[in-house]
CHARMM internal coordinates of N, CA and C (Angstrom, degrees):
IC EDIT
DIST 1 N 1 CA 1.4427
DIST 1 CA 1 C 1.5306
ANGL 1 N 1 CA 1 C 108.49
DIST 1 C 2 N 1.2025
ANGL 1 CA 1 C 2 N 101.83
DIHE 1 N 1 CA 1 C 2 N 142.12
DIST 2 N 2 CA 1.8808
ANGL 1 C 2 N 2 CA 107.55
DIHE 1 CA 1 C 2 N 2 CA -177.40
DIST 2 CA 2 C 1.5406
ANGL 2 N 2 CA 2 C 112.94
DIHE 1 C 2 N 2 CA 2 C -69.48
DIST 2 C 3 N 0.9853
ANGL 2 CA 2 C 3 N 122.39
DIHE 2 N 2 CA 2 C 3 N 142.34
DIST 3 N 3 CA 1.4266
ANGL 2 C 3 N 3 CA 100.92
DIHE 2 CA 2 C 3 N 3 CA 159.06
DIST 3 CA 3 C 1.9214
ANGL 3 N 3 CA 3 C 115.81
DIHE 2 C 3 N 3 CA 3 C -99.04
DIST 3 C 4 N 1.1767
ANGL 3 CA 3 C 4 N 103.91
DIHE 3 N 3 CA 3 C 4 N -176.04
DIST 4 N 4 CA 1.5665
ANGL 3 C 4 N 4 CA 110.24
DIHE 3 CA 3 C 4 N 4 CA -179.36
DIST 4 CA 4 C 1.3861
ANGL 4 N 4 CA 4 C 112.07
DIHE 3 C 4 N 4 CA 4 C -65.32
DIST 4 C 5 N 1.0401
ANGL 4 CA 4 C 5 N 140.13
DIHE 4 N 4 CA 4 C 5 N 172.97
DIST 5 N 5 CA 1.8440
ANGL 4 C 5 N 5 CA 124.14
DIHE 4 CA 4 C 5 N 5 CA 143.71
DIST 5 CA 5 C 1.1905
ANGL 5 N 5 CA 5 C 127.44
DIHE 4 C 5 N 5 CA 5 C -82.93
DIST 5 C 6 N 1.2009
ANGL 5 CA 5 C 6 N 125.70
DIHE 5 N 5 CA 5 C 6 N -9.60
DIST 6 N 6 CA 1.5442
ANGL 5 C 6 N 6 CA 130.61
DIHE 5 CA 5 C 6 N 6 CA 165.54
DIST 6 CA 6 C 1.5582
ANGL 6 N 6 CA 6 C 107.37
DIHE 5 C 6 N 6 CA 6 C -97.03
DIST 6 C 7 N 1.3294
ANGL 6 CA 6 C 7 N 144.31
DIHE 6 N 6 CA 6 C 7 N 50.53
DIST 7 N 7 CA 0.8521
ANGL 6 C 7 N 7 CA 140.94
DIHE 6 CA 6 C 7 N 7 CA -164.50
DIST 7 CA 7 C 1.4627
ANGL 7 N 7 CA 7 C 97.75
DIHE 6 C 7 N 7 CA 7 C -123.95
DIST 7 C 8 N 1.0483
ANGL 7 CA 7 C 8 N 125.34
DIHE 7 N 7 CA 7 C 8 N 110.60
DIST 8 N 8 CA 1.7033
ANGL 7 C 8 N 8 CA 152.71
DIHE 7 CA 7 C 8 N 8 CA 161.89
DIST 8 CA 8 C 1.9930
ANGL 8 N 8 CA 8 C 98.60
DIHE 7 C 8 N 8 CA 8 C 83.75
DIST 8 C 9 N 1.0281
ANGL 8 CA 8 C 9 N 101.77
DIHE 8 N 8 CA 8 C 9 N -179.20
DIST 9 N 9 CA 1.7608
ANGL 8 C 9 N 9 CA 113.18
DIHE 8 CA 8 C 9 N 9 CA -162.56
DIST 9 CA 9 C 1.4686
ANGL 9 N 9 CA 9 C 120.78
DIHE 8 C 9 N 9 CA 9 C -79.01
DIST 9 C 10 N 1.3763
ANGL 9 CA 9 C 10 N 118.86
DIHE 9 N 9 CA 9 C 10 N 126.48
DIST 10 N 10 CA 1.8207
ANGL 9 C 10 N 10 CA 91.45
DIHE 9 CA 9 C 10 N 10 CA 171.76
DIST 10 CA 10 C 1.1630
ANGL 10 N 10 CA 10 C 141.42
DIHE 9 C 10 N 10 CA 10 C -88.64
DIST 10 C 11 N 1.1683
ANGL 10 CA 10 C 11 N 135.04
DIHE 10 N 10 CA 10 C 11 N -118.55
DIST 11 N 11 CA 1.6469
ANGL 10 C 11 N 11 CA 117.88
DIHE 10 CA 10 C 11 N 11 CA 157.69
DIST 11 CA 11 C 1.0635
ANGL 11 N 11 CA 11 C 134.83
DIHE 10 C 11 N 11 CA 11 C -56.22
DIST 11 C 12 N 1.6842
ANGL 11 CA 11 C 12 N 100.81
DIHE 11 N 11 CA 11 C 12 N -56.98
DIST 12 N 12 CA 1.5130
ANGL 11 C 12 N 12 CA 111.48
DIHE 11 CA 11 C 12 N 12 CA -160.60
DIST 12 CA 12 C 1.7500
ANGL 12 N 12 CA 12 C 96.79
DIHE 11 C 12 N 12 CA 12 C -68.66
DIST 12 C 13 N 1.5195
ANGL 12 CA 12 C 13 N 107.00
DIHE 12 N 12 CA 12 C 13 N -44.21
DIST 13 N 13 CA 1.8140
ANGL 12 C 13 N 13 CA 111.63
DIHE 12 CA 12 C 13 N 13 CA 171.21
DIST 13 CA 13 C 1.3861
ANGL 13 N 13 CA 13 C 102.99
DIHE 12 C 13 N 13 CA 13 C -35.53
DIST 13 C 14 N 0.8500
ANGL 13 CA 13 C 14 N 114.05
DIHE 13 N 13 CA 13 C 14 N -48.69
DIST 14 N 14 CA 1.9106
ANGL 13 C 14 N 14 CA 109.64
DIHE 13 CA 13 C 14 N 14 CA -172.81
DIST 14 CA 14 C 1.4282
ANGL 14 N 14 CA 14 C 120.74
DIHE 13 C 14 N 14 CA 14 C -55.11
DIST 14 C 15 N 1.6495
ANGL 14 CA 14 C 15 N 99.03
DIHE 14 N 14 CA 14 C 15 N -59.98
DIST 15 N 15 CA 1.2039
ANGL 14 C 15 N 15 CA 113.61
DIHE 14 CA 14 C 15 N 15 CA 170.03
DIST 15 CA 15 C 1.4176
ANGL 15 N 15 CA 15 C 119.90
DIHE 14 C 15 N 15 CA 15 C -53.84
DIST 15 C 16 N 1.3964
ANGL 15 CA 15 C 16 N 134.65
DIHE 15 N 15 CA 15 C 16 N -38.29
DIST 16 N 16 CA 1.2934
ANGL 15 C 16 N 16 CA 133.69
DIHE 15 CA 15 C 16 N 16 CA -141.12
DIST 16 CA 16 C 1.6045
ANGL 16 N 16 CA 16 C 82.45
DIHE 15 C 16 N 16 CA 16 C -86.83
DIST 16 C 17 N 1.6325
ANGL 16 CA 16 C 17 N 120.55
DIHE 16 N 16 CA 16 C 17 N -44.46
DIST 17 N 17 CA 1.4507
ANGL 16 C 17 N 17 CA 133.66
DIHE 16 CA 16 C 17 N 17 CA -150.40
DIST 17 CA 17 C 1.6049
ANGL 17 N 17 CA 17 C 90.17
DIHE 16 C 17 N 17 CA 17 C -80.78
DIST 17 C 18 N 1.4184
ANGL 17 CA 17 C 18 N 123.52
DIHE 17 N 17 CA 17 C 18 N -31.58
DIST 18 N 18 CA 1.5218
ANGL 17 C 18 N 18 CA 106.56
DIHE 17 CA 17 C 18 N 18 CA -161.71
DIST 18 CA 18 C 1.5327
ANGL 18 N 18 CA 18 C 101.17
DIHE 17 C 18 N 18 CA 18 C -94.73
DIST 18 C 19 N 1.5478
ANGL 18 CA 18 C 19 N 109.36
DIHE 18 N 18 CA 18 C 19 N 1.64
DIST 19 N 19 CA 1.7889
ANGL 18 C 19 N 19 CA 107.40
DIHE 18 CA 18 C 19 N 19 CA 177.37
DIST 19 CA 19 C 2.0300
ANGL 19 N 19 CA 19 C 109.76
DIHE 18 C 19 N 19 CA 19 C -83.94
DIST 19 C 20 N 1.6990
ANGL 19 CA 19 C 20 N 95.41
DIHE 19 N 19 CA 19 C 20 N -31.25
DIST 20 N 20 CA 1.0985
ANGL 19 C 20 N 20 CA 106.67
DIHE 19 CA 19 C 20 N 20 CA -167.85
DIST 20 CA 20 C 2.0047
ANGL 20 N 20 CA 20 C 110.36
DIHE 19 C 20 N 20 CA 20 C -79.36
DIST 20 C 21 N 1.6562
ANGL 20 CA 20 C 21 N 103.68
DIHE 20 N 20 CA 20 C 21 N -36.97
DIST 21 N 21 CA 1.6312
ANGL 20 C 21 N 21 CA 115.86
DIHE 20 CA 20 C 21 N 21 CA 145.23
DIST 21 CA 21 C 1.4368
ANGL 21 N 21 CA 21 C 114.87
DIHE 20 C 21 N 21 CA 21 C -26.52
DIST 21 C 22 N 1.2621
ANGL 21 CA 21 C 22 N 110.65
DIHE 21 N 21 CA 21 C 22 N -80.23
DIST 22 N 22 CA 1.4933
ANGL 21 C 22 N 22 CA 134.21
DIHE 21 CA 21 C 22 N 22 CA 170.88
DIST 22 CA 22 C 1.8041
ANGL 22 N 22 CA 22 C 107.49
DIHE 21 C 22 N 22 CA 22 C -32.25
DIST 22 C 23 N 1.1685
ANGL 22 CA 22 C 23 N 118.00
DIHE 22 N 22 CA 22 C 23 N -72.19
DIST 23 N 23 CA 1.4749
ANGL 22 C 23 N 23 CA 112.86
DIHE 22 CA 22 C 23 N 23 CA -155.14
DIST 23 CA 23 C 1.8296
ANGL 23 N 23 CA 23 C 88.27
DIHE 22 C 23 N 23 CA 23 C -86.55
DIST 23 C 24 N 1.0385
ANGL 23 CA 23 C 24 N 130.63
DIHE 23 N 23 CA 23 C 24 N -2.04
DIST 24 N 24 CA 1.7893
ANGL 23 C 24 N 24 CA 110.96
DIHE 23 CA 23 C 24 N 24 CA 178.85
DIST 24 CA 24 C 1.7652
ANGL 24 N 24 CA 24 C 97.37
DIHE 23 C 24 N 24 CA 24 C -95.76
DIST 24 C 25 N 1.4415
ANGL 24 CA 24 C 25 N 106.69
DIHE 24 N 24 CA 24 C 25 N -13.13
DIST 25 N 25 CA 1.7832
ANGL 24 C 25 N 25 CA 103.67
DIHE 24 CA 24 C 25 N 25 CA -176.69
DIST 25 CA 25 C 1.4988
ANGL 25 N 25 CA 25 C 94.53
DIHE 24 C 25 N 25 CA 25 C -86.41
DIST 25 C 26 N 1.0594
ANGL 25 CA 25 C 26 N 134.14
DIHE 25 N 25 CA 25 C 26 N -14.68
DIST 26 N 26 CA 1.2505
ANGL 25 C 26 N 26 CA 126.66
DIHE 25 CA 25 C 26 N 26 CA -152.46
DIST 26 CA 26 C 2.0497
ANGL 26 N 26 CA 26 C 92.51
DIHE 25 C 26 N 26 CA 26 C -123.75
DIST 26 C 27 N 1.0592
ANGL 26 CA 26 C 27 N 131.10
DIHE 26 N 26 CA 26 C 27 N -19.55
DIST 27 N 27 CA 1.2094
ANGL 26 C 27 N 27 CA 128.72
DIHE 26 CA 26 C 27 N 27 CA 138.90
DIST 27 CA 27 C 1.5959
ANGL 27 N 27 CA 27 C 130.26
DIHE 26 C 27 N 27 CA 27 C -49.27
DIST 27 C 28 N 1.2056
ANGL 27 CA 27 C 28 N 102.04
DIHE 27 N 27 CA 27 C 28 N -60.35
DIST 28 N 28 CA 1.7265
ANGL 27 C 28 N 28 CA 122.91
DIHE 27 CA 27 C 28 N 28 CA 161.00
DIST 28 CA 28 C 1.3579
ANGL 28 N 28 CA 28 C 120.33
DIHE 27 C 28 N 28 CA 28 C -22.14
DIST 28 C 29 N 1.8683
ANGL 28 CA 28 C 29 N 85.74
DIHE 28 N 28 CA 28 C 29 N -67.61
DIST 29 N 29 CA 1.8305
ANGL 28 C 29 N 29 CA 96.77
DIHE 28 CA 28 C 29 N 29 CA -169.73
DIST 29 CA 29 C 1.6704
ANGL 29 N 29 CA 29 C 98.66
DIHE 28 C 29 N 29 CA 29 C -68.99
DIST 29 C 30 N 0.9946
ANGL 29 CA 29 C 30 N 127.27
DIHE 29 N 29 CA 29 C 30 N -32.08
DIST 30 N 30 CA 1.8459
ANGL 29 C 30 N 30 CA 135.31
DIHE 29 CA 29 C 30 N 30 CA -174.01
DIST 30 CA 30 C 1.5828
ANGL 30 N 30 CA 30 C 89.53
DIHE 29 C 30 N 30 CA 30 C -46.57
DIST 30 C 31 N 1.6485
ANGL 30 CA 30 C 31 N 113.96
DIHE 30 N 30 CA 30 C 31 N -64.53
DIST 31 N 31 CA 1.5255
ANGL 30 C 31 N 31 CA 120.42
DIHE 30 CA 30 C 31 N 31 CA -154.29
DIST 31 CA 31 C 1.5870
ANGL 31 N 31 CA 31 C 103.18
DIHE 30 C 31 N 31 CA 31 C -66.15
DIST 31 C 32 N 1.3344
ANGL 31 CA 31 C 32 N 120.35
DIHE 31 N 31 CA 31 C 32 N -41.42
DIST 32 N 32 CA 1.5837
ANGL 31 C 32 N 32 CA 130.02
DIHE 31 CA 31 C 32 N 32 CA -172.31
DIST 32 CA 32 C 1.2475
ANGL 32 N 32 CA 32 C 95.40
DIHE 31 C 32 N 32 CA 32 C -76.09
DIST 32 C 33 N 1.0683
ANGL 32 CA 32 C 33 N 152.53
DIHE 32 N 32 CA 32 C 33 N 2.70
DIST 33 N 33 CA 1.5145
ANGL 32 C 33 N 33 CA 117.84
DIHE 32 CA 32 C 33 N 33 CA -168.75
DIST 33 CA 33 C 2.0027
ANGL 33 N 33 CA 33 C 100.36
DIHE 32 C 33 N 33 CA 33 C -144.01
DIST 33 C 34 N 1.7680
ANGL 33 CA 33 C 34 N 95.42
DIHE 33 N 33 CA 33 C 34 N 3.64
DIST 34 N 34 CA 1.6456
ANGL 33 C 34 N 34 CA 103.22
DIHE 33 CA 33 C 34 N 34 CA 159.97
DIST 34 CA 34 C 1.5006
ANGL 34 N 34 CA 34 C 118.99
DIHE 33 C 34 N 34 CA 34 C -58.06
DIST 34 C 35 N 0.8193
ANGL 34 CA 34 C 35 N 92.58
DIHE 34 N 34 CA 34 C 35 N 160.84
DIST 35 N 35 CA 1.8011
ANGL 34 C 35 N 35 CA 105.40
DIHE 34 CA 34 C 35 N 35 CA -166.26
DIST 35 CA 35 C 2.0601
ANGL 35 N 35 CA 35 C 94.99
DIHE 34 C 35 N 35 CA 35 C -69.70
DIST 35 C 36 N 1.1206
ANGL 35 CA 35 C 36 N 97.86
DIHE 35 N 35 CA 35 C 36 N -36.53
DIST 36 N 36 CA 1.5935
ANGL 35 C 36 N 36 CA 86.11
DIHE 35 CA 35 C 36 N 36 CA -167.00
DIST 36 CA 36 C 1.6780
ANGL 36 N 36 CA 36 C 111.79
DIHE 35 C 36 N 36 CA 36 C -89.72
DIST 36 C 37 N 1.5617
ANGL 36 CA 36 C 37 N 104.22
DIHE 36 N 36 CA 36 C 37 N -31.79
DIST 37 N 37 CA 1.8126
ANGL 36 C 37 N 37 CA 91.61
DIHE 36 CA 36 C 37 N 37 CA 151.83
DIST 37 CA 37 C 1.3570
ANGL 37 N 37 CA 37 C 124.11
DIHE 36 C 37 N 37 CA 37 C -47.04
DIST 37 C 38 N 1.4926
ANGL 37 CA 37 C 38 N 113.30
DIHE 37 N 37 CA 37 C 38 N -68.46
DIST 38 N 38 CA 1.4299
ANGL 37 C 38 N 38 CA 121.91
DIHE 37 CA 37 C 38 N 38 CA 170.87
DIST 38 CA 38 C 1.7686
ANGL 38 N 38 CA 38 C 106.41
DIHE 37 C 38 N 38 CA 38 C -24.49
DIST 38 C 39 N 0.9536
ANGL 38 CA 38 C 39 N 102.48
DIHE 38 N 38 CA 38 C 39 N -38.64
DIST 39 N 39 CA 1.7358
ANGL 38 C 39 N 39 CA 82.78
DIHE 38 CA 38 C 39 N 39 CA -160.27
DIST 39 CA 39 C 1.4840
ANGL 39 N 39 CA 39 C 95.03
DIHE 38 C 39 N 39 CA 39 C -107.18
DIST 39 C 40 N 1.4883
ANGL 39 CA 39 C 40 N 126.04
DIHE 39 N 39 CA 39 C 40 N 23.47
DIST 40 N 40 CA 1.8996
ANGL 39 C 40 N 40 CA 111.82
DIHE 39 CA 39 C 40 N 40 CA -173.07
DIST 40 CA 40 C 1.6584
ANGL 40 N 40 CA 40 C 57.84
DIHE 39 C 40 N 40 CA 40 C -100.14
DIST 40 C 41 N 1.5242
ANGL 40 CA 40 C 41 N 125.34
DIHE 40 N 40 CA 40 C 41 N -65.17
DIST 41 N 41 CA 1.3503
ANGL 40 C 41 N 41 CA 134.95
DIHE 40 CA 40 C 41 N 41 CA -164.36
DIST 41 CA 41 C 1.6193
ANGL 41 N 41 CA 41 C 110.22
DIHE 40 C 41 N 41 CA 41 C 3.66
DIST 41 C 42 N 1.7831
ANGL 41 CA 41 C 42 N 84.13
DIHE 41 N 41 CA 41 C 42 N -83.95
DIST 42 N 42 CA 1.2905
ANGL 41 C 42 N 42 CA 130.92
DIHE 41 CA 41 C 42 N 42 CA -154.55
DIST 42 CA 42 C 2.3490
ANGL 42 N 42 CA 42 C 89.31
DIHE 41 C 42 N 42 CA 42 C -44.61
DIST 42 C 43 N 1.4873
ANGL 42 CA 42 C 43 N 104.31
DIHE 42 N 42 CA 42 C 43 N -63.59
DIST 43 N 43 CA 1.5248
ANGL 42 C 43 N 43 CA 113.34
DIHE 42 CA 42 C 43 N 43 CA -167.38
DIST 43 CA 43 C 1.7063
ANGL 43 N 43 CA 43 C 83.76
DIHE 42 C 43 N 43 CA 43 C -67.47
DIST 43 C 44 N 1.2431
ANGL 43 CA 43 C 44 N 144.85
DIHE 43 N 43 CA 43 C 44 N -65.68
DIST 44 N 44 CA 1.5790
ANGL 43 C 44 N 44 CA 113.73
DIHE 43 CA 43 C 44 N 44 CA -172.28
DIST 44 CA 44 C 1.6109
ANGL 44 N 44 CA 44 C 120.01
DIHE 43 C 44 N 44 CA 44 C -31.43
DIST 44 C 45 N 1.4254
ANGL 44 CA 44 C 45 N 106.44
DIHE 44 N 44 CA 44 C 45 N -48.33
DIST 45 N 45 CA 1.2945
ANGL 44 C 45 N 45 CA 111.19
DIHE 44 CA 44 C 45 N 45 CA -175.27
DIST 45 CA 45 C 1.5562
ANGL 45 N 45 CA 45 C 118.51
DIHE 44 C 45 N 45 CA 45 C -50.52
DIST 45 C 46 N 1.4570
ANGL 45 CA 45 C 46 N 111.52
DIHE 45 N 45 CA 45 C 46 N -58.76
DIST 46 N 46 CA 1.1684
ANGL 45 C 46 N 46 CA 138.85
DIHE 45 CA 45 C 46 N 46 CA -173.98
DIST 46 CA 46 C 1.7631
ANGL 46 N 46 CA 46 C 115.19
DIHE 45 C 46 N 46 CA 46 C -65.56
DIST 46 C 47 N 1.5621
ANGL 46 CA 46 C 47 N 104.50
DIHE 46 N 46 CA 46 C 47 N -33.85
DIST 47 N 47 CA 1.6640
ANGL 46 C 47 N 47 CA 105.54
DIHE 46 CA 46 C 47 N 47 CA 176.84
DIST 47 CA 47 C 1.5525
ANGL 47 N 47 CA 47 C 82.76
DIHE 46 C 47 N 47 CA 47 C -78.44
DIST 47 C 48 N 1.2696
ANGL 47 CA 47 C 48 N 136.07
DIHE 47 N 47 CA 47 C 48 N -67.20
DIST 48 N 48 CA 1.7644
ANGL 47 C 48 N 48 CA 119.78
DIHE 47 CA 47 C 48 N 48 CA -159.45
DIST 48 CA 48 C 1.5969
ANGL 48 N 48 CA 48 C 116.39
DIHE 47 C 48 N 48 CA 48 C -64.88
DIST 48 C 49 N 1.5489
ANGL 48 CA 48 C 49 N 113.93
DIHE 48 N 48 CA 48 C 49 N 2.13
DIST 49 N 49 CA 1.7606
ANGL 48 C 49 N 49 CA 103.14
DIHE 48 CA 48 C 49 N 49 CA 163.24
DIST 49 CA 49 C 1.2870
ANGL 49 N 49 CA 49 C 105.18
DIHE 48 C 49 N 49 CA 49 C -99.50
DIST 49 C 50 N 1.0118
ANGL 49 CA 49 C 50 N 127.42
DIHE 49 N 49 CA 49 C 50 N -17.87
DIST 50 N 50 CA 2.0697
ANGL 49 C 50 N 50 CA 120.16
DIHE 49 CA 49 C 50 N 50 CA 167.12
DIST 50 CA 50 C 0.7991
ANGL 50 N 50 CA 50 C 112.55
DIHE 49 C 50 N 50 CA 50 C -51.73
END
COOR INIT
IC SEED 1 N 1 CA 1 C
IC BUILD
């Protein structure tokens, strides 16, 4: 079976998508590992093992 010609991404698609991968993981880890996540974290954890 043929496929289309626009059928899946080319380079630069790759690239553009794996920069934008890149900077939302690296936003993420910024927000998770702030002092005031850490600590809503930390008391979720701690109120659901009581």
């Amino acid at each position: 079976m043929k496929q289309p010609p626009d059928s899946g991404m080319n380079t630069a698609e790759y690239a553009v998508g794996t920069l934008a991968a890149v900077a939302f993981a690296g936003l993420l880890y910024k927000v998770l590992t702030s002092n005031i996540i850490q600590s809503a974290l930390t008391a979720i954890i701690q109120r659901a093992l009581k």
